[in-house]
N, C-alpha and C positions, 0 to 999 in steps of 0.2 A: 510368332505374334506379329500383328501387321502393325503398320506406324503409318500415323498420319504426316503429309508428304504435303506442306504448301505449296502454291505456286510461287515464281520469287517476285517480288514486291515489283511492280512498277514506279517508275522514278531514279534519279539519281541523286542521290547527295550529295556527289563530288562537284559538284556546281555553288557549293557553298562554301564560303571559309577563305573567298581569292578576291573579294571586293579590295578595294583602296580607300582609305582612311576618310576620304571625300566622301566615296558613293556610302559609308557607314555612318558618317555626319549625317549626310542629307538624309538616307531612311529611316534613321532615328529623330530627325525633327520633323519632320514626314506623318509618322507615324503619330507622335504628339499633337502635332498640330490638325489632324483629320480627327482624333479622337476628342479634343479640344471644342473643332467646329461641330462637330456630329452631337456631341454634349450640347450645345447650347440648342441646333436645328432639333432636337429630341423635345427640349424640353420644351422649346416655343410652339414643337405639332403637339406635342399632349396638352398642352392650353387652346390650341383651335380645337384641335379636335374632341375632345370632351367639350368645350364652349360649344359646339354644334350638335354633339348630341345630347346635352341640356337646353339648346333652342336658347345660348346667350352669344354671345360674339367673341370675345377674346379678346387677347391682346392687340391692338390695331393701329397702337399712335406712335410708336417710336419704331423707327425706322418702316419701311415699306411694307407694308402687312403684316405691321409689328416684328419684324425679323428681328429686330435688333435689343426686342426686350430682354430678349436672355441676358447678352451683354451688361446690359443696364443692371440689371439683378447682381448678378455677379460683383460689378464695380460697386455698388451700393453694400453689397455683404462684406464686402475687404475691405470698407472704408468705413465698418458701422464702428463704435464702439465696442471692445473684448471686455465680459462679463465673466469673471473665472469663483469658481465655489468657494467658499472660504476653505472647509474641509477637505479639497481637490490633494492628491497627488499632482503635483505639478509637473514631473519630469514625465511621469505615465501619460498625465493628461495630455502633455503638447503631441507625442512620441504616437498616439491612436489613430490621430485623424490622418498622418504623415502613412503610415501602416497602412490604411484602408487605402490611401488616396495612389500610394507607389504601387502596389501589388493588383491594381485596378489595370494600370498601363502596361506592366511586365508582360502581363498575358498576350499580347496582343503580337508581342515580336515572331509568335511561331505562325500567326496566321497568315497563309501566303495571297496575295491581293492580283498577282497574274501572274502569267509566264515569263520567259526570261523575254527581256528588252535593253537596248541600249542605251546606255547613260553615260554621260559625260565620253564615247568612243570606249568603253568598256562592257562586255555584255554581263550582264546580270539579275538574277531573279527578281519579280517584284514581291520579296519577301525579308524581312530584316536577318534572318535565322531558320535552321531547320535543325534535328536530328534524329535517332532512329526511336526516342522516345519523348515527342515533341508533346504529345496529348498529355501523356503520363505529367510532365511540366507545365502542361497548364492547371492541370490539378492539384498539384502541390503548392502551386503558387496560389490558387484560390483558397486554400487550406489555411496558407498562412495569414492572408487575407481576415479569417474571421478574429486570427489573436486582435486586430484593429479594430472590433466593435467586441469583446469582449472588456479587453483595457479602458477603451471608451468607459462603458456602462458600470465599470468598478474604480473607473479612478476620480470621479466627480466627488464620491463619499455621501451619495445620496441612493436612498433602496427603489425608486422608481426606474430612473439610468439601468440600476445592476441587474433589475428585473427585466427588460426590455432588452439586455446584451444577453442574458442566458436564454430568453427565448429563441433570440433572432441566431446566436451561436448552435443550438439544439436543432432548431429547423436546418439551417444552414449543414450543419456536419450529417442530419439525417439525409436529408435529398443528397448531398455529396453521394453517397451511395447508391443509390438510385442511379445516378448520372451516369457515375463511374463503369457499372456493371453493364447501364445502355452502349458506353464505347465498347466494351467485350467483343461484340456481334460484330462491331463493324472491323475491327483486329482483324477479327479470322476471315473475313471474307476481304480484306484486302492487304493480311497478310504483312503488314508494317503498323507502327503508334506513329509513325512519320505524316505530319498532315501535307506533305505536297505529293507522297506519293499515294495517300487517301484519295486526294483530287486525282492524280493521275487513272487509279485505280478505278474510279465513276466514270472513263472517257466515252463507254457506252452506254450503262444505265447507271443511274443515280441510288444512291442507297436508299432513297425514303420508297423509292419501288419495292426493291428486295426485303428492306430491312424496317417497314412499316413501323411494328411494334415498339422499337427502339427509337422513331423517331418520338414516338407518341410519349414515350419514357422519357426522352430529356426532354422535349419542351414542357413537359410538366414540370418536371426538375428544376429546370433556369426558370420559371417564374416563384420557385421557394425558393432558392438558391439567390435570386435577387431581392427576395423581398417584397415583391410587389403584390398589388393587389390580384387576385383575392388571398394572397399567402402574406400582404405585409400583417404579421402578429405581431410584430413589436411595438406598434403602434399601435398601443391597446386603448381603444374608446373608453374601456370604464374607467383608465386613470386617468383620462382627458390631460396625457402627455404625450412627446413624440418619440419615446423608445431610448437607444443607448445614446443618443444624442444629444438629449432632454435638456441638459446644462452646456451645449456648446453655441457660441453666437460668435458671431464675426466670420473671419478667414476659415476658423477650424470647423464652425459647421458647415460652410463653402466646399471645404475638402471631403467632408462626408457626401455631401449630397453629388457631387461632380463622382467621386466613386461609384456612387449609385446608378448612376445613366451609364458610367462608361464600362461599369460589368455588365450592363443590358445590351450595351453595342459588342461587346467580348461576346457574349455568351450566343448573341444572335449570330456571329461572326462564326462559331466554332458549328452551331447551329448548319450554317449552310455549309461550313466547309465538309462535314462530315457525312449529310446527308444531301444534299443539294448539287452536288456538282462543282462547290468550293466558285472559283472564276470560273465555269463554262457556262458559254454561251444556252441559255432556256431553246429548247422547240419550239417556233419554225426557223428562230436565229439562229443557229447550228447549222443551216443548212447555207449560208452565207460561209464562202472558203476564208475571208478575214476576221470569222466573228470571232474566234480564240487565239489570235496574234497582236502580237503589239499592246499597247494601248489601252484596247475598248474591254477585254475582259475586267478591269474594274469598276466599267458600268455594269456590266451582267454583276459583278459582284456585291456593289453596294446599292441596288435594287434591290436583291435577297433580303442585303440587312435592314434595308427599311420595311420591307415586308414586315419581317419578323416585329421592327420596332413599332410597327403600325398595332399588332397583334395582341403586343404590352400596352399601349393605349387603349384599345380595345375592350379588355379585359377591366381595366380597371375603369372605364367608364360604364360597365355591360355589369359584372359579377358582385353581389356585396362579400363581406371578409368572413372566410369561415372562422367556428370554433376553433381555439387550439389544439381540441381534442381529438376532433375531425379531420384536421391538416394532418397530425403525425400518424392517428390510424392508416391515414389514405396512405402514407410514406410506407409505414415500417409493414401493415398488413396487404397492401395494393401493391404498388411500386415494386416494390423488393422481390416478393413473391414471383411474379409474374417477370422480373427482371429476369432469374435465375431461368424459369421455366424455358424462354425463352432462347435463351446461350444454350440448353441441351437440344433445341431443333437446330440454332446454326450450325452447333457442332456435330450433331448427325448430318445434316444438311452439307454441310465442307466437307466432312467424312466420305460420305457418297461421291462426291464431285470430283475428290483429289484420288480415293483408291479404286471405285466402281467405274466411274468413267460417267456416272448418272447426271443428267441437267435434275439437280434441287431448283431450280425454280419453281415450278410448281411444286414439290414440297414444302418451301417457306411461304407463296401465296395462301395454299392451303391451312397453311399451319398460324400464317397471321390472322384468318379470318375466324380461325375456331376458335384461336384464344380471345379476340377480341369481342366474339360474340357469350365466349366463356365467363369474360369481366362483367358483359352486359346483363347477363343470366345472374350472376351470383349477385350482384348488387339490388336488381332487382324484388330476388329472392331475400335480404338484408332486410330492404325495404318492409317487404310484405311480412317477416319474423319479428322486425320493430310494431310495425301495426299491430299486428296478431296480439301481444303483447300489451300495448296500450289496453286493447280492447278489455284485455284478461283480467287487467287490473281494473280497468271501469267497474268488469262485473264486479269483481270480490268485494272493489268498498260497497258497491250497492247493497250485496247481500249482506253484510257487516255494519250496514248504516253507518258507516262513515261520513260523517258530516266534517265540515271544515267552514270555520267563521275565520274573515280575512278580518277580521278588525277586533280580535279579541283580546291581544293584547296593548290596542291602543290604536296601533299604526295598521294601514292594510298589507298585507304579505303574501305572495304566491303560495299555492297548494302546493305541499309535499307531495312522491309519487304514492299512486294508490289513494291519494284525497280529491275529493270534488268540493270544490265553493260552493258553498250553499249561500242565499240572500243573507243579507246583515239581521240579525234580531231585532236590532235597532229601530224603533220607530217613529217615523215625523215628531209625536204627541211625547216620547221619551227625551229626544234633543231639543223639544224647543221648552220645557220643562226646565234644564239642565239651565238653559243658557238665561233663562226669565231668573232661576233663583242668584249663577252668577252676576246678573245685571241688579237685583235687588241687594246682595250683599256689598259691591260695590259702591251704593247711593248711599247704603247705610255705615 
């Protein structure tokens, strides 16, 4: 019986783990403080940028092109007055916001930001951490991330809060699998969960070539996964509240929301590390002998990430919010499906490569474009079986004389399915009838 035979992972890990107590201070405040400033630059482009594609302006008076409103926001939420529920869990309620806001930043330590460089006369990676199950760590960590809006939305002791955490916990753990199974693909083809020798592993093509599908599968993913529009459901309009947060003001809602941007900056991060090339220098800069030395590979890198951040902006000025219905169908019926399908062409695909000697590349080019055109087909086909359907039902009431009066029981009401609105019975000469004897019982 034959065995599959990976190639062995590019990278080394033994370059980790010999920093000095200094070079681990400084990347760890490093790392805080870029995730800090990136939070605030995030949220000050999603106010221009949406202010511009509604044709208003934005923020523009405190500091330089209003750079500096985020700041301002932020000091004003830490300094508002704290509003706590009467009926709050208080030990849960402080413990929520502390939970989302820590497990926002943890994630960030496996992301590697360049190659190794010299610091302080010491050489060493520009990455806080690695190990040979770095990715598998950033998903647990985000896992645990949702007990923080869970406890939120249950420990106010109000049912709008607890309804708004089990949605956003539901979405949240659904897409987790989505995402999870989109890393599968990249495993096997580079043969480590270790995200620097992932990067390493792209030094010639980048996964989102090879590995299409899978890219398409998380960035669907991390915009449920974060919450954001057109996925933020927990901010459900018809309660006209804001989700598991609904009862938090001051500092603690501070910590929610600063969580929120900086799993968008995580999530774009992992985003490029896995499929993008991580820090390597984009095509024609590649071709430049300095472009992945030193230094400059954090510009190739957080270029990437404001792409991506651009993309979340985007979206939520561009898309309106789907049903919840519609969200977890697309999750658990789309996603998943198509996730799985997907992992049995890599692993033919790697199969062929490591025991035949075969270039799978063009078996996975092939095989991305037929399932994608596969999704396109079946959905289309959904479409046209939902239509069909409406139609079916048009005719039935018609021949059943199904009539439906919106105002029969007082108030007007949407048609049930299978009913058609028919005009009101009601007429001019009947209401104004109505309102002449109320006006004459009144005088008298």
């Amino acid at each position: 019986m034959n065995r599959i035979v990976l190639a062995d992972p590019v990278g080394d890990l033994s370059i980790f783990g010999t920093d000095t107590g200094l070079i681990i201070a400084v990347k760890v405040v490093g790392i805080f403080a870029i995730m800090v400033v990136m939070t605030l630059f995030t949220i000050w482009a999603e106010r221009r940028v949406v202010g511009r594609m509604q044709m208003r302006i934005g923020p523009n008076r405190v500091g330089p092109f209003g750079l500096l409103q985020s700041l301002m926001d932020g000091i004003k939420l830490a300094l508002k007055e704290e509003i706590i529920p009467k009926g709050a869990h208080l030990a849960v309620y402080a413990i929520a916001p502390v939970i989302s806001a820590t497990t926002a930043f943890l994630t960030f330590a496996v992301i590697p930001l360049g190659p190794e460089v010299t610091m302080f006369g010491h050489k060493t990676p520009l990455q806080l951490t690695d190990f040979p199950v770095s990715v598998l760590y950033v998903l647990a960590i985000a896992s645990v991330g949702i007990y923080g809006i869970v406890l939120a939305g249950w420990s106010s002791g109000s049912i709008y809060p607890l309804l708004g955490g089990l949605r956003s916990s539901a979405q949240m753990i659904s897409y987790e699998i989505a995402m999870g199974l989109s890393f599968v693909a990249v495993f096997l083809y580079a043969s480590s969960m270790s995200t620097s020798q992932i990067v390493a592993a792209q030094e010639k093509t980048w996964y989102i070539v090879l590995l299409l599908p899978s890219f398409v599968i998380y960035t669907t993913a991390m915009v449920g996964e974060t919450n954001r529009a057109p996925f933020d459901l927990p901010e459900a309009e018809g309660e006209l509240v804001g989700g598991f947060h609904t009862e938090y003001s001051s500092l603690k809602f501070a910590l929610f929301f600063l969580a929120e941007y900086v799993n968008m900056v995580t999530v774009s991060a992992m985003a490029t590390t896995l499929f993008l090339g991580g820090w390597r220098a984009p095509w024609p800069i590649s071709l430049w002998d300095q472009a992945n030395v030193g230094w400059w590979p954090m510009l190739w890198f957080f270029g990437k990430v404001f792409a991506f951040l651009f993309i979340f902006i985007w979206l939520r000025g561009t898309l309106p919010r789907l049903r919840y219905d519609q969200f977890m169908k697309f999750g658990w019926k789309v996603l998943i499906p198509v996730s799985i399908v997907w992992i049995l062409i890599v692993s033919i695909a790697r199969y062929l490569r490591s025991n035949g000697g075969v270039d799978s590349r063009n078996l996975l080019f092939i095989s991305s474009a037929v399932l994608i055109v596969g999704v396109v087909i079946s959905y289309a086909l959904d479409l046209r079986r939902k239509k069909s359907d409406e139609i079916e039902a048009e005719r039935i009431a018609l021949e059943l004389g199904a009539d439906f009066d919106p105002f029969a029981g007082g108030f007007p009401v949407p048609p049930m399915p299978g009913q058609i609105a028919q005009p009101s019975r009601r007429s001019p000469v009947t209401v104004s009838a109505v309102t002449t004897s109320i006006e004459t019982a009144e005088d008298n």
